[in-house]
N, C-alpha and C positions, 0 to 999 in steps of 0.2 A: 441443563443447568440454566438456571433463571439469572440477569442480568439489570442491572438498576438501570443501563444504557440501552435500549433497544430502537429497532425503526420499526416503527409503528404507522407512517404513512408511503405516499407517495410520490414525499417532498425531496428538497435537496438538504443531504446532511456533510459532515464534516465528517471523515470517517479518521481512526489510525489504529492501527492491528501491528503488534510488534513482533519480534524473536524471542522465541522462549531464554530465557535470564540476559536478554537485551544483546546477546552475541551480534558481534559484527562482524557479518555474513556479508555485506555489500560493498564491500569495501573490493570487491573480485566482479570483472567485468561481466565474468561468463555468468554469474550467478544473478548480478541484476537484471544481464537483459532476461532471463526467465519469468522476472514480474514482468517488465513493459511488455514484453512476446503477450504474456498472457492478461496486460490491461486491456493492447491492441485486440484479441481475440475477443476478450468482451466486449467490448464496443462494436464490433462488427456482428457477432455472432448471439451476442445475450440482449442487446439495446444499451448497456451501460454507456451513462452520458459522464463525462470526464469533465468538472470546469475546472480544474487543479489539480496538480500532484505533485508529490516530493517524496523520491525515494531515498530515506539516510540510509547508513550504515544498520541499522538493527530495527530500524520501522518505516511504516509507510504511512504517508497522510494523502487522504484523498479530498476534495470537494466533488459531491458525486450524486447521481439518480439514477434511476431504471428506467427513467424515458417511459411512454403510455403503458407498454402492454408488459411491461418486466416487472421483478420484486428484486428488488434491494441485497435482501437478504439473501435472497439465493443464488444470487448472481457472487457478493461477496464468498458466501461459502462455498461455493464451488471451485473458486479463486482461488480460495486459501486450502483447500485439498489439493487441488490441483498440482500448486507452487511447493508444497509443502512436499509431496513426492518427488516431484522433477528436483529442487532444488538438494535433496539429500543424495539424488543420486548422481549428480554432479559434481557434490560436495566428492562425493567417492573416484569419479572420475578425472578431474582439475587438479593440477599439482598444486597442492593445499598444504604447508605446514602444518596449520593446525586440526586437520583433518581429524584425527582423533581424539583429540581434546573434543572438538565441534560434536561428532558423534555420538561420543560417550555423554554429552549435555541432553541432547538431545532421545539418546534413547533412557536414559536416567528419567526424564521431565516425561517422556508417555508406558513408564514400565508399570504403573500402577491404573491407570486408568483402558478398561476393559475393549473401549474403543477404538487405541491405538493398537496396530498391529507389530509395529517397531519401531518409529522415531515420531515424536511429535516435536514438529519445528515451531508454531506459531502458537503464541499463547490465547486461550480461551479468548473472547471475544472482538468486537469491533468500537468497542467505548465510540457509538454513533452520536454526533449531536444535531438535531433539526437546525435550521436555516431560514427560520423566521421572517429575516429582513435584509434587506441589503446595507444596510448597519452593519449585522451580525454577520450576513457573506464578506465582508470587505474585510473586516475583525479577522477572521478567519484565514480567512487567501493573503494577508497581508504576514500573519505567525507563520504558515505555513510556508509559502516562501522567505521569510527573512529564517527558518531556521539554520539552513548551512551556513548563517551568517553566524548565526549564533555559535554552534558550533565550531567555529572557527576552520570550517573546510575551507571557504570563499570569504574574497571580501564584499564583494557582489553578488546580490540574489542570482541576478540574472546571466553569473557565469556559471554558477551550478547544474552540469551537465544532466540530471537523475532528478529534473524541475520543470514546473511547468512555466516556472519566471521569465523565461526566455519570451514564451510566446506570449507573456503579457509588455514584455520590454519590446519582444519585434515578431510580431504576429507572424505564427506557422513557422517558426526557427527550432521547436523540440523537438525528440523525439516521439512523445505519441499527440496526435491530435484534440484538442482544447476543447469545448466550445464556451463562451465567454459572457464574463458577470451578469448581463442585463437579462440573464435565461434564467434565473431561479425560482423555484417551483414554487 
């Protein structure tokens, strides 16, 4: 399926890939740390360069590259199967009220499409946006962290625990490791 949003170079893009009908799935500890488990894996294991994150309740926004010798894209979709598995069967094992409502969403949103085997958790793409300028990364990292603000989870960016605000408030205080604005490709 073709997408109006794609990466198409080497650069730093703004990435945010959400939950199928926007369920908020994050909001359960066990189930977020399954993305940072598996951001940290990439960054170790694929090259993925991390300069922001923010995990909400129902999406993720990243500022992010592949570093010299990775791709983007494959590093993201591999991410997004990956989590996409682990996290439904979590969902099954976590005492979850909404457990079957979640499920039934979920296997509802991949019953028609040939490629899902039984649940599809995250919705088609990664609405990617290039990273032209440091204008445009500041723009960026600055929405991305003030969202829990917006949201009204926090009143401060940089108390939002599933952020990378922290380590631009007090360097190396997050959980996964940063590396910071004046690195853009």
């Amino acid at each position: 399926m073709a997408f109006k949003y794609q990466i198409k170079t080497d650069g730093t893009y703004f990435i945010t890939f959400a939950v199928i009908d926007w369920v908020d799935v994050f909001t359960r500890k066990e189930l977020a740390q399954i993305v940072i488990d598996s951001l940290k894996y990439c960054q170790k294991e694929k090259g993925l360069q991390i300069f922001a994150w923010c995990l909400m309740p129902s999406h993720v926004h990243l500022i992010a590259s592949a570093g010299l010798n990775g791709n983007l894209s494959n590093i993201m979709r591999d991410l997004k199967k990956f989590t996409s598995k682990q996290i439904v069967e979590a969902i099954k094992e976590i005492p979850e009220s909404r457990r079957d409502w979640m499920l039934n969403r979920f296997e509802f949103a991949g019953r028609y499409n040939p490629k899902i085997k039984d649940y599809k958790f995250w919705q088609d793409g990664l609405h990617p946006i290039e990273l032209y300028s440091e204008k445009f990364f500041k723009q960026k990292l600055d929405y991305l962290h003030e969202n829990p603000v917006e949201a009204g989870l926090v009143w401060e960016a940089w108390h939002y625990k599933y952020s990378s605000a922290i380590d631009y408030w007090d360097k190396g205080k997050g959980l996964i490791d940063v590396e910071y604005m004046g690195l853009i490709g």
